[in-house]
C-alpha positions as CSV (number, residue, x, y, z in Angstrom):
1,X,0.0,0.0,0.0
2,X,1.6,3.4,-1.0
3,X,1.9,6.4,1.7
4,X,-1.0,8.3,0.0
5,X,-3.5,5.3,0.5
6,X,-2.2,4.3,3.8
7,X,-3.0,8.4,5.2
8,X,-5.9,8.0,3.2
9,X,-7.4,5.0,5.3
10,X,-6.1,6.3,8.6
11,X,-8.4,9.5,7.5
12,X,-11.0,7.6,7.0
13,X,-11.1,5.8,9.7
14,X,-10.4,9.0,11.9
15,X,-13.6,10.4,10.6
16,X,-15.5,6.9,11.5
17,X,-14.4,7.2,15.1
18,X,-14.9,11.4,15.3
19,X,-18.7,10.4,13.8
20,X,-19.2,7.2,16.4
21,X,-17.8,10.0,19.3
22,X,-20.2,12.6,18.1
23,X,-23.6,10.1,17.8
24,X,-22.3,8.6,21.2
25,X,-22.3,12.6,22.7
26,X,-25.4,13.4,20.9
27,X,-27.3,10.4,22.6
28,X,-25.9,11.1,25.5
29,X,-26.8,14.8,25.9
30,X,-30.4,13.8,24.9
31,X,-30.9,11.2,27.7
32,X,-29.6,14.1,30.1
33,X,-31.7,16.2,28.9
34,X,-34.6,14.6,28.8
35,X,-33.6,12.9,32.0
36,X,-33.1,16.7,33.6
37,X,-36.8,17.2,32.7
38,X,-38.3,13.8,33.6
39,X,-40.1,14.3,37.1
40,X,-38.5,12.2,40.1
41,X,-41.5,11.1,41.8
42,X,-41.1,10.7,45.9
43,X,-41.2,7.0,47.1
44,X,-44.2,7.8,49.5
45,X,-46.2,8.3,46.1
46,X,-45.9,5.1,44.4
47,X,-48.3,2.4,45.6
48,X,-46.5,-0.4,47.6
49,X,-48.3,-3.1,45.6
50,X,-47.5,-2.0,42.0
51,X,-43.8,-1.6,43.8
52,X,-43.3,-4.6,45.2
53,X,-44.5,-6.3,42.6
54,X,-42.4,-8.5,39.6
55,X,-42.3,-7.5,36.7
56,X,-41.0,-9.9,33.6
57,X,-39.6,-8.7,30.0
58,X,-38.1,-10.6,27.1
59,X,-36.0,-9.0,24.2
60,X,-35.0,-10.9,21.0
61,X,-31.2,-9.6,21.9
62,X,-29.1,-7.4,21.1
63,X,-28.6,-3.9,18.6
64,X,-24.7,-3.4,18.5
65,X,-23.4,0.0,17.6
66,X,-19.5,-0.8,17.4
67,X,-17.2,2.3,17.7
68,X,-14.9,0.9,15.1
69,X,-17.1,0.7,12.3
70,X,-14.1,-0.7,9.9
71,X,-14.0,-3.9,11.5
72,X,-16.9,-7.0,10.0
73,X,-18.4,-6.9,13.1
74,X,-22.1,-8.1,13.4
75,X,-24.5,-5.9,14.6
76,X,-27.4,-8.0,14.7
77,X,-27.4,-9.9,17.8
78,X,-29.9,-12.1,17.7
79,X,-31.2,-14.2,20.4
80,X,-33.1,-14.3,23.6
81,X,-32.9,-12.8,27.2
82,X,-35.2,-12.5,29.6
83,X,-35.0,-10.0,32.7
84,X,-36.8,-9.8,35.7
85,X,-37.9,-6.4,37.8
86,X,-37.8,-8.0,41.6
87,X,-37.8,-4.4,42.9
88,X,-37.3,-0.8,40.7
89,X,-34.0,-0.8,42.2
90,X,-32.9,-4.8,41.1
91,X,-33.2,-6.4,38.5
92,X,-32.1,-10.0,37.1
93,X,-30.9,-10.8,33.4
94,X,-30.0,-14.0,31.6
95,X,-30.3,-15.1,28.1
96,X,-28.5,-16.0,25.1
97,X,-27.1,-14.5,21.8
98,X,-24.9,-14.6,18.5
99,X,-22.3,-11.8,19.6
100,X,-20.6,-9.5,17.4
101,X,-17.9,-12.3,16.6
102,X,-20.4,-15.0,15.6
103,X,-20.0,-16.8,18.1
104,X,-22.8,-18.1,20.4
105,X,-22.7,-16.1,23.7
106,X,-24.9,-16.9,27.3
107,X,-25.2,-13.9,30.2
108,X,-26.4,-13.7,33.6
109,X,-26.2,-10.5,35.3
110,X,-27.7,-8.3,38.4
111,X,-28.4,-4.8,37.5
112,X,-28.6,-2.4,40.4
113,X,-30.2,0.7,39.2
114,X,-30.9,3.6,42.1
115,X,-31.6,6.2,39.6
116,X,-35.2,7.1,39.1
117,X,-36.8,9.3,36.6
118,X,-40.7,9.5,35.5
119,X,-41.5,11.1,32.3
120,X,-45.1,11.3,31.1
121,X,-46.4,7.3,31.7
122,X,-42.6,6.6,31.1
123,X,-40.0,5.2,34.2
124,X,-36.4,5.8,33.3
125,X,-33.6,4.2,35.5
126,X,-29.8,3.9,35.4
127,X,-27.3,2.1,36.9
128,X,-25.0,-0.9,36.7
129,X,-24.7,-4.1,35.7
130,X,-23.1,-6.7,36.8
131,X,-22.9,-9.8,34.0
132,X,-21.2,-13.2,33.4
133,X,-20.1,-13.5,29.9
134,X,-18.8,-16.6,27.3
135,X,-18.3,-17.1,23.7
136,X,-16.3,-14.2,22.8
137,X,-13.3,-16.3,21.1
138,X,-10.4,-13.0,21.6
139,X,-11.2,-13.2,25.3
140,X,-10.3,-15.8,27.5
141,X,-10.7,-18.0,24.3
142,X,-14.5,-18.0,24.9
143,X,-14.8,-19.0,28.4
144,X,-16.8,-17.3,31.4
145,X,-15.6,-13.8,32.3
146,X,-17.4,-10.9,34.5
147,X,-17.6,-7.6,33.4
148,X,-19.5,-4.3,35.1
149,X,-21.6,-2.6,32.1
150,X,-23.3,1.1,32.8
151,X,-27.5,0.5,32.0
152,X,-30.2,3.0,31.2
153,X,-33.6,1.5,31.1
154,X,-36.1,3.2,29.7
155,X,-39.4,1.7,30.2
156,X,-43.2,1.9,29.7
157,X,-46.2,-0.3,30.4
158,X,-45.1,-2.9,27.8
159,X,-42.1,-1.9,26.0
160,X,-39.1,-0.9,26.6
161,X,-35.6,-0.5,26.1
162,X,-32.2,-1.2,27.7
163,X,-29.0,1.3,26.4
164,X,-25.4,-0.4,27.2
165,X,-21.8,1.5,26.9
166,X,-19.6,-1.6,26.3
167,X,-16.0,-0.3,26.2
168,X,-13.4,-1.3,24.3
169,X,-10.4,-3.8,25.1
170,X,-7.6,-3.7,22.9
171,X,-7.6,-7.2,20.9
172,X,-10.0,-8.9,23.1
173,X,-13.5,-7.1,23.0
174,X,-14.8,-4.4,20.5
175,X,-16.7,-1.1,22.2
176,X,-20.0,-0.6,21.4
177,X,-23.5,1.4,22.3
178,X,-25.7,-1.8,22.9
179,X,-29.5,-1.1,22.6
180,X,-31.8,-3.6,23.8
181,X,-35.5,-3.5,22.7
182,X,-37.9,-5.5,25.2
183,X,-41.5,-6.6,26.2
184,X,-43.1,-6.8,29.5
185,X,-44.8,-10.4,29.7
186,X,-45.9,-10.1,33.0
Protein backbone atom coordinates (compact mmCIF):
# COMPACT_ATOMS: atom_id res chain seq x y z
CA UNK A 1 0.00 0.00 0.00
CA UNK A 2 1.59 3.40 -1.00
CA UNK A 3 1.91 6.35 1.71
CA UNK A 4 -1.04 8.29 0.01
CA UNK A 5 -3.47 5.32 0.53
CA UNK A 6 -2.23 4.28 3.77
CA UNK A 7 -3.02 8.40 5.19
CA UNK A 8 -5.86 7.97 3.19
CA UNK A 9 -7.43 5.02 5.33
CA UNK A 10 -6.08 6.28 8.65
CA UNK A 11 -8.36 9.51 7.53
CA UNK A 12 -10.99 7.63 7.02
CA UNK A 13 -11.06 5.78 9.72
CA UNK A 14 -10.37 9.02 11.90
CA UNK A 15 -13.56 10.41 10.55
CA UNK A 16 -15.54 6.92 11.52
CA UNK A 17 -14.40 7.22 15.09
CA UNK A 18 -14.93 11.38 15.29
CA UNK A 19 -18.68 10.37 13.78
CA UNK A 20 -19.17 7.23 16.43
CA UNK A 21 -17.75 10.05 19.27
CA UNK A 22 -20.17 12.62 18.12
CA UNK A 23 -23.62 10.14 17.76
CA UNK A 24 -22.31 8.63 21.20
CA UNK A 25 -22.27 12.59 22.74
CA UNK A 26 -25.43 13.37 20.94
CA UNK A 27 -27.29 10.44 22.57
CA UNK A 28 -25.90 11.15 25.52
CA UNK A 29 -26.85 14.85 25.87
CA UNK A 30 -30.44 13.81 24.89
CA UNK A 31 -30.90 11.18 27.68
CA UNK A 32 -29.59 14.06 30.07
CA UNK A 33 -31.65 16.16 28.90
CA UNK A 34 -34.58 14.61 28.84
CA UNK A 35 -33.57 12.94 32.04
CA UNK A 36 -33.14 16.68 33.62
CA UNK A 37 -36.77 17.24 32.68
CA UNK A 38 -38.33 13.78 33.64
CA UNK A 39 -40.08 14.29 37.05
CA UNK A 40 -38.54 12.20 40.07
CA UNK A 41 -41.46 11.10 41.76
CA UNK A 42 -41.11 10.70 45.91
CA UNK A 43 -41.21 7.01 47.13
CA UNK A 44 -44.23 7.83 49.54
CA UNK A 45 -46.24 8.31 46.14
CA UNK A 46 -45.89 5.14 44.44
CA UNK A 47 -48.29 2.42 45.59
CA UNK A 48 -46.46 -0.42 47.64
CA UNK A 49 -48.29 -3.06 45.65
CA UNK A 50 -47.49 -1.99 42.03
CA UNK A 51 -43.79 -1.58 43.77
CA UNK A 52 -43.28 -4.61 45.22
CA UNK A 53 -44.47 -6.30 42.59
CA UNK A 54 -42.41 -8.55 39.56
CA UNK A 55 -42.33 -7.48 36.68
CA UNK A 56 -40.96 -9.95 33.60
CA UNK A 57 -39.63 -8.72 29.99
CA UNK A 58 -38.05 -10.56 27.13
CA UNK A 59 -36.02 -9.03 24.18
CA UNK A 60 -35.05 -10.92 20.98
CA UNK A 61 -31.17 -9.59 21.89
CA UNK A 62 -29.06 -7.40 21.08
CA UNK A 63 -28.60 -3.91 18.65
CA UNK A 64 -24.70 -3.37 18.51
CA UNK A 65 -23.39 0.02 17.60
CA UNK A 66 -19.54 -0.83 17.38
CA UNK A 67 -17.22 2.30 17.71
CA UNK A 68 -14.93 0.85 15.11
CA UNK A 69 -17.09 0.73 12.26
CA UNK A 70 -14.05 -0.74 9.88
CA UNK A 71 -14.03 -3.89 11.50
CA UNK A 72 -16.90 -7.03 10.03
CA UNK A 73 -18.36 -6.91 13.07
CA UNK A 74 -22.12 -8.05 13.43
CA UNK A 75 -24.52 -5.89 14.56
CA UNK A 76 -27.43 -8.01 14.73
CA UNK A 77 -27.38 -9.91 17.76
CA UNK A 78 -29.90 -12.08 17.71
CA UNK A 79 -31.16 -14.17 20.36
CA UNK A 80 -33.13 -14.30 23.59
CA UNK A 81 -32.95 -12.76 27.21
CA UNK A 82 -35.18 -12.50 29.63
CA UNK A 83 -34.96 -10.01 32.75
CA UNK A 84 -36.84 -9.76 35.74
CA UNK A 85 -37.94 -6.45 37.85
CA UNK A 86 -37.78 -8.04 41.59
CA UNK A 87 -37.76 -4.44 42.85
CA UNK A 88 -37.31 -0.80 40.66
CA UNK A 89 -33.99 -0.77 42.24
CA UNK A 90 -32.92 -4.83 41.12
CA UNK A 91 -33.21 -6.42 38.49
CA UNK A 92 -32.15 -10.05 37.13
CA UNK A 93 -30.88 -10.76 33.42
CA UNK A 94 -30.01 -13.99 31.60
CA UNK A 95 -30.31 -15.11 28.10
CA UNK A 96 -28.52 -16.01 25.09
CA UNK A 97 -27.06 -14.47 21.80
CA UNK A 98 -24.94 -14.55 18.51
CA UNK A 99 -22.30 -11.84 19.56
CA UNK A 100 -20.63 -9.54 17.44
CA UNK A 101 -17.87 -12.27 16.60
CA UNK A 102 -20.42 -14.95 15.56
CA UNK A 103 -19.97 -16.82 18.10
CA UNK A 104 -22.78 -18.09 20.37
CA UNK A 105 -22.69 -16.05 23.73
CA UNK A 106 -24.94 -16.86 27.29
CA UNK A 107 -25.23 -13.92 30.19
CA UNK A 108 -26.39 -13.70 33.60
CA UNK A 109 -26.16 -10.46 35.28
CA UNK A 110 -27.73 -8.35 38.38
CA UNK A 111 -28.36 -4.79 37.50
CA UNK A 112 -28.55 -2.41 40.35
CA UNK A 113 -30.21 0.67 39.15
CA UNK A 114 -30.90 3.64 42.14
CA UNK A 115 -31.57 6.21 39.57
CA UNK A 116 -35.19 7.12 39.05
CA UNK A 117 -36.85 9.26 36.65
CA UNK A 118 -40.68 9.55 35.53
CA UNK A 119 -41.49 11.15 32.32
CA UNK A 120 -45.08 11.29 31.06
CA UNK A 121 -46.43 7.27 31.70
CA UNK A 122 -42.55 6.62 31.14
CA UNK A 123 -39.99 5.21 34.24
CA UNK A 124 -36.38 5.78 33.31
CA UNK A 125 -33.60 4.16 35.52
CA UNK A 126 -29.82 3.90 35.35
CA UNK A 127 -27.32 2.07 36.94
CA UNK A 128 -24.96 -0.86 36.66
CA UNK A 129 -24.72 -4.08 35.70
CA UNK A 130 -23.09 -6.74 36.78
CA UNK A 131 -22.92 -9.85 33.97
CA UNK A 132 -21.16 -13.22 33.39
CA UNK A 133 -20.11 -13.53 29.91
CA UNK A 134 -18.78 -16.58 27.34
CA UNK A 135 -18.32 -17.12 23.66
CA UNK A 136 -16.26 -14.22 22.80
CA UNK A 137 -13.30 -16.26 21.13
CA UNK A 138 -10.39 -13.04 21.55
CA UNK A 139 -11.23 -13.23 25.28
CA UNK A 140 -10.27 -15.78 27.47
CA UNK A 141 -10.72 -18.01 24.25
CA UNK A 142 -14.55 -17.97 24.86
CA UNK A 143 -14.77 -18.97 28.39
CA UNK A 144 -16.79 -17.28 31.40
CA UNK A 145 -15.64 -13.81 32.29
CA UNK A 146 -17.43 -10.95 34.54
CA UNK A 147 -17.62 -7.56 33.36
CA UNK A 148 -19.50 -4.27 35.07
CA UNK A 149 -21.60 -2.65 32.13
CA UNK A 150 -23.34 1.08 32.82
CA UNK A 151 -27.48 0.53 32.01
CA UNK A 152 -30.19 3.04 31.20
CA UNK A 153 -33.60 1.50 31.09
CA UNK A 154 -36.11 3.20 29.66
CA UNK A 155 -39.38 1.72 30.23
CA UNK A 156 -43.24 1.88 29.69
CA UNK A 157 -46.17 -0.25 30.42
CA UNK A 158 -45.12 -2.93 27.82
CA UNK A 159 -42.07 -1.89 25.99
CA UNK A 160 -39.10 -0.87 26.58
CA UNK A 161 -35.59 -0.53 26.12
CA UNK A 162 -32.23 -1.20 27.75
CA UNK A 163 -29.00 1.33 26.38
CA UNK A 164 -25.38 -0.44 27.22
CA UNK A 165 -21.82 1.54 26.89
CA UNK A 166 -19.63 -1.65 26.28
CA UNK A 167 -15.98 -0.30 26.19
CA UNK A 168 -13.36 -1.26 24.31
CA UNK A 169 -10.40 -3.78 25.12
CA UNK A 170 -7.59 -3.72 22.91
CA UNK A 171 -7.62 -7.24 20.87
CA UNK A 172 -9.96 -8.87 23.05
CA UNK A 173 -13.51 -7.08 22.96
CA UNK A 174 -14.79 -4.43 20.51
CA UNK A 175 -16.71 -1.11 22.19
CA UNK A 176 -20.01 -0.65 21.43
CA UNK A 177 -23.47 1.39 22.30
CA UNK A 178 -25.67 -1.81 22.93
CA UNK A 179 -29.54 -1.09 22.59
CA UNK A 180 -31.78 -3.65 23.76
CA UNK A 181 -35.53 -3.53 22.71
CA UNK A 182 -37.87 -5.51 25.23
CA UNK A 183 -41.49 -6.63 26.21
CA UNK A 184 -43.11 -6.76 29.47
CA UNK A 185 -44.82 -10.43 29.68
CA UNK A 186 -45.93 -10.08 32.98
Amino acid sequence: MTKAAQDASAGLLANRRRTSRRVLVLLCAALYAAAGHAETAPEESKPQAEESKPQIWINPGIYSYHFDTSKDLRNNNIGFGVEAVLKPDHVLMAGTFINSNDARTHFAGYEWRPLHWKYSAVDISAGIVVGAFDGYPNYRNGAWFVAPLPMLSIEGKTFGVNLALIPTYANRMDGALAIQVKLRVW
